[in-house]
C-alpha positions in Angstrom: -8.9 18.5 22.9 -11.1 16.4 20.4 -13.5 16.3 23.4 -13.9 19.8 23.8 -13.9 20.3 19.6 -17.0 18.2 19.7 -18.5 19.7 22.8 -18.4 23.5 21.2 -20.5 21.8 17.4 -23.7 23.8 17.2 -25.1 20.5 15.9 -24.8 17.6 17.9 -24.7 14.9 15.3 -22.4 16.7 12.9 -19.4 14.8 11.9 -16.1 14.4 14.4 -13.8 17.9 13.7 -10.6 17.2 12.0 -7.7 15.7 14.6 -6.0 19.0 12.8 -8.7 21.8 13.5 -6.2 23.1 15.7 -3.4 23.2 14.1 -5.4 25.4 11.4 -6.8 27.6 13.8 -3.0 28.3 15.4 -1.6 29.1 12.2 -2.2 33.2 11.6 -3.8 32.9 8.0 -7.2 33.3 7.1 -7.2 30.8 4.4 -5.6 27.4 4.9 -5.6 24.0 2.8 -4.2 21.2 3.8 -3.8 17.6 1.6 -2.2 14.4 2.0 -0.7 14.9 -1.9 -0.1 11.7 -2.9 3.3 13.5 -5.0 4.1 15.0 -1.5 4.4 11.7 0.4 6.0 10.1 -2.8 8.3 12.9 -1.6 8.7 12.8 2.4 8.1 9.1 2.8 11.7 8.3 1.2 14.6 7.5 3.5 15.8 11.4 3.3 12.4 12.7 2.6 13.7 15.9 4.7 16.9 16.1 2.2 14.3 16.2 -0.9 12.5 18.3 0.1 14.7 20.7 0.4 16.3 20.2 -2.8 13.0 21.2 -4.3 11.9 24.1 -1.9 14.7 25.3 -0.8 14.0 27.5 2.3 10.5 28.5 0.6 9.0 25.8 3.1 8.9 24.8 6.4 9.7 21.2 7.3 7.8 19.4 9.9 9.2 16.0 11.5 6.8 13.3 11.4 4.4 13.2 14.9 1.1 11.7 15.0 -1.6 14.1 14.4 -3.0 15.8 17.3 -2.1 18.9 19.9 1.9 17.9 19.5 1.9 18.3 15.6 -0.1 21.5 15.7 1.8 22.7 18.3 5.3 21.8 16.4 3.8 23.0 13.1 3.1 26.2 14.6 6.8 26.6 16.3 8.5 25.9 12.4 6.5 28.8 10.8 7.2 30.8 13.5 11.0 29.8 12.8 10.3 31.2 9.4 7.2 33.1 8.5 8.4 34.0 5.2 7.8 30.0 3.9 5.3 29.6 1.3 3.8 26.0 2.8 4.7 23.7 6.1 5.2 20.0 5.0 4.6 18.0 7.5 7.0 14.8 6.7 5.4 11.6 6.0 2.2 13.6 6.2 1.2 16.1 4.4 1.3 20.0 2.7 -0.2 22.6 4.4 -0.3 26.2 2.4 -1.8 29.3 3.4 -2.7 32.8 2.5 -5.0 36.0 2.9 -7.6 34.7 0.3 -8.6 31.1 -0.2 -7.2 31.5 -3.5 -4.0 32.6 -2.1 -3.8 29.0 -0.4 -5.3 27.1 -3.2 -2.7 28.5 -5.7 0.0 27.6 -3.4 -0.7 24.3 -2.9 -1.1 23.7 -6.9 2.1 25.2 -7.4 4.0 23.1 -4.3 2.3 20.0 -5.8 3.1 20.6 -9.3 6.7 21.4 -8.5 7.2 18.0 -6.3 5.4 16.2 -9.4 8.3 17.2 -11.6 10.9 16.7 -9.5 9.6 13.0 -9.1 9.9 12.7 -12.6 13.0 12.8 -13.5 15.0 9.6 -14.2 11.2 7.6 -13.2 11.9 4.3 -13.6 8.7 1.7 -14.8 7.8 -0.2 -11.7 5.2 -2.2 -12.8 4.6 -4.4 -15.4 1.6 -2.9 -17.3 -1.8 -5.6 -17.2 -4.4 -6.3 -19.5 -7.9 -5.9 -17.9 -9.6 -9.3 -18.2 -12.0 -9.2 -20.7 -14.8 -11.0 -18.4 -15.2 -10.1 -15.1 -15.8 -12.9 -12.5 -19.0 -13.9 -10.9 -20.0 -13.1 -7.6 -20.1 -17.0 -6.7 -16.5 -17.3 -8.4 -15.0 -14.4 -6.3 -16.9 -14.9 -2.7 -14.5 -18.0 -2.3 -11.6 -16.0 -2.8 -12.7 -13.1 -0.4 -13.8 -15.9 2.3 -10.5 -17.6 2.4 -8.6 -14.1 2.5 -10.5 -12.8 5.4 -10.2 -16.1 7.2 -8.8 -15.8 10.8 -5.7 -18.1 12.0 -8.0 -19.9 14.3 -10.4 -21.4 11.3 -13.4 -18.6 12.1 -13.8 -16.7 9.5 -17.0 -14.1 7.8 -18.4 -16.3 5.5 -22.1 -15.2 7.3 -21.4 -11.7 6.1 -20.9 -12.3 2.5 -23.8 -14.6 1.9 
């Protein structure tokens, strides 16, 4: 499918089409967005992702089990709105949000509202994870970091890409 994406660009050298260009073009909306919202996958990538997300959408979205992007997620996308046409976005776990609508700012407003509502949700009871830092109040030298960076992309056999960083 790619293949045939790429041999329908009017411009040869133009960039690769999304993996997804299908999946928006199956969908029956004029306007689509789609984003990887960080808040979103804070959201689906839990252990019952699914069972969050329906405790903040309710039925007002459609909930699409992980597959890797391609022909098989815009195909399954397309089969959950069809399930329910009356959801305001697909969420495609451990994905992404897609939202939708007549005029792009139809979708856009969507989205914002589906991201903002997910960023609430995750914060309630948020716990501090991390130790805050102070930033160091001299950065490091290029000949006092290179070391660092050539040991950490060292390979296991003793080659490593030392020639690249001088």
């Amino acid at each position: 499918m790619i293949n045939f994406e790429r041999g329908n660009l009017l411009y040869r050298k133009a960039p690769a089409p999304s993996i997804e260009t299908l999946l928006y073009a199956f969908l029956p909306h004029k306007f689509v967005d789609h984003t990887h919202s960080t808040a979103i996958l804070n959201l689906t990538n839990q252990p019952n992702g699914e069972e969050l997300c329906r405790e903040v959408f309710g039925d007002r979205a459609g909930l699409v089990p992980y597959i890797k992007p391609g022909f098989d997620l815009a195909k399954k996308t397309v089969e959950v709105f069809e399930s329910n046409k009356d959801v305001d976005a697909l969420i495609a776990l451990k994905h992404g949000i897609f939202t939708y609508g007549k005029t792009a700012h139809d979708a856009y407003q969507r989205m914002i509202d589906a991201v903002t509502k997910v960023e609430r949700r995750l914060e309630q009871g948020r716990k501090g994870v991390f130790a805050t830092g102070a930033v160091p109040v001299k950065t490091l030298s290029l000949v006092e970091v290179a070391p660092i960076v050539r040991g950490a992309c060292s390979t296991e056999d003793g080659g490593n890409i030392s020639a690249i960083l001088r």
